[in-house]
N, C-alpha and C positions, 0 to 999 in steps of 0.2 A: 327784950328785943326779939327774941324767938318767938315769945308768940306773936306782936304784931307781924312778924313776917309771915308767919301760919294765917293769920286774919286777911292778911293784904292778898297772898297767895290762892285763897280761897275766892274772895273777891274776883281778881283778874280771871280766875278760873270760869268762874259762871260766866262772863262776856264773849261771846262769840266772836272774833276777830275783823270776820269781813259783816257787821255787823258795826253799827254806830251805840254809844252808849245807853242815849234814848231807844234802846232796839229795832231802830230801820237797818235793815240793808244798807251797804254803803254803794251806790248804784254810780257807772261810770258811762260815760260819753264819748267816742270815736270824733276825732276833726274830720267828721263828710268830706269837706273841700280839699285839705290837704294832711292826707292820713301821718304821714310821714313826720309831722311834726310830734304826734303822738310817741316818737322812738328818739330817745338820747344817747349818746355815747358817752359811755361813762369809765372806760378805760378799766384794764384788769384787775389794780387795785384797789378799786371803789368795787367790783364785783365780788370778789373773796370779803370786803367788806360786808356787802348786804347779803352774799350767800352764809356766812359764818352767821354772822343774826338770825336768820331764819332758821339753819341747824338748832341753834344754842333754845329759841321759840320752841321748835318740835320737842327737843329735847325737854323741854323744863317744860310742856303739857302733856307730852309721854308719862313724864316722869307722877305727877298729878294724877292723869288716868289710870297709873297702872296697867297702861295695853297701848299695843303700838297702831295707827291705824293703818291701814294696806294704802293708803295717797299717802301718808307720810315716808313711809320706806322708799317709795317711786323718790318723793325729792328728795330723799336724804342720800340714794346714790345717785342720782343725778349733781345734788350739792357736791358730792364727792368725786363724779366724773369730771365738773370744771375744776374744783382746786388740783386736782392731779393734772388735769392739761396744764391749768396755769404753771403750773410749779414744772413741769419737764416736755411740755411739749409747745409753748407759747412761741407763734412767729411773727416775723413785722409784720405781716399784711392779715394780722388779728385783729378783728373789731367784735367791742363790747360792749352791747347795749341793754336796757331798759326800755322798756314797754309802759309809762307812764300816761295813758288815757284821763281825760280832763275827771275829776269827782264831782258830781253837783253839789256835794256837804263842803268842796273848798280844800281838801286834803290834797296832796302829792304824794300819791302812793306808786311805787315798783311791784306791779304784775306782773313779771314776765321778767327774765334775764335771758338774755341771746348771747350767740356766741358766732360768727361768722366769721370767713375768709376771703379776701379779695383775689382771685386768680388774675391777675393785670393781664397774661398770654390772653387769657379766652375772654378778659371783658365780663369775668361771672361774676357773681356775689353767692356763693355759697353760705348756706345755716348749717350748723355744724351740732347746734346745740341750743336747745330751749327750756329752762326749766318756769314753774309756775310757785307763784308765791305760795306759800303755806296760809295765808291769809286771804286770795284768789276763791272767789267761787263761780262759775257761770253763769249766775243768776245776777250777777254783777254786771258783766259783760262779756259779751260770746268773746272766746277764744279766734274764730274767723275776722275778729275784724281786727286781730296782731296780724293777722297772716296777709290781710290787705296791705296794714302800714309793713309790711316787710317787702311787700311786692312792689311798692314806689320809693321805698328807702332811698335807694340806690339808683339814681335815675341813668347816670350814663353804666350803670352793670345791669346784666340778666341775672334777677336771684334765683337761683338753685335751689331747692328744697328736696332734692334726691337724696344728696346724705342724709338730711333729716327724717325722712321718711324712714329710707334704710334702716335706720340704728335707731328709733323709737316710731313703734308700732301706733302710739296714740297717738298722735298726729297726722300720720297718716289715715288713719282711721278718721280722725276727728276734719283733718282739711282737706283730705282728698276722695276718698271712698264713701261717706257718707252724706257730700256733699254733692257727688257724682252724680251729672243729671245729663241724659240723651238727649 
């Protein structure tokens, strides 16, 4: 039994994630017409769900490489900043979404977990919190066009992405400042 799991372990090992088995890219598609669809609510228990998978992922390829990689430390406190919100700082007007853009291979995959608030006084929709799958790569699908379906999510709120910025510098970086154009 131990070795087939040494065998199988080695196997999964060599596959690249955001890669398909035949070794394409797994390449994803933004709804143009109505971004918005591309984001689901999935509620905080289904998020500690698919954040604890993706931990338990890093972990058991960590563990395989022998070295931790510098984007996995980034989600692994990021994983560990929602389950501490969830677990002691969770409010009603909490929303949990998924970043699920169409695959052309056919798959339903979770790129992106959010974490937002609805301020009801000010009419805002605050992002509080963005993490990136451990199986996410760029080359998949830019990061900007989460940031478009987040800007029409919420059609009767203003979303807010100042705490996001604030409190994670990539992002900022990645949707504001280097996209900054005169």
């Amino acid at each position: 039994m131990k070795i087939i799991y040494l065998i199988f372990t080695n196997i999964v090992h060599g596959l690249k994630p955001y890669h398909m088995s035949d070794g394409r890219i797994r390449k994803y598609l933004p709804n143009l017409i109505n971004p918005e669809k591309d984001i689901v609510n999935i509620g905080y228990s289904k998020t500690s769900f698919i954040t604890k998978h993706w931990l338990i992922n890093i972990i058991q390829n960590d563990i395989l490489n022998t070295q931790i990689e510098n984007e996995d430390t980034h989600i692994i406190q990021k994983i560990n900043d929602i389950e501490n919100y969830i677990q002691h700082n969770r409010k009603v007007n909490d929303v949990y979404l998924a970043w699920m853009p169409k695959c052309v291979y056919g798959t339903k995959d979770v790129l992106f977990i959010i974490v937002g608030e609805y301020v009801l006084k000010k009419n805002i929709f605050v992002i509080k919190e963005v993490i990136q799958s451990p199986f996410w790569c760029s080359e998949q699908i830019d990061s900007s066009e989460l940031k478009k379906s987040l800007c029409v999510y919420s059609k009767e709120y203003v979303t807010d992405l100042t705490y996001l910025y604030d409190n994670d510098f990539r992002y900022k970086l990645a949707w504001n400042i280097w996209n900054y154009t005169l």
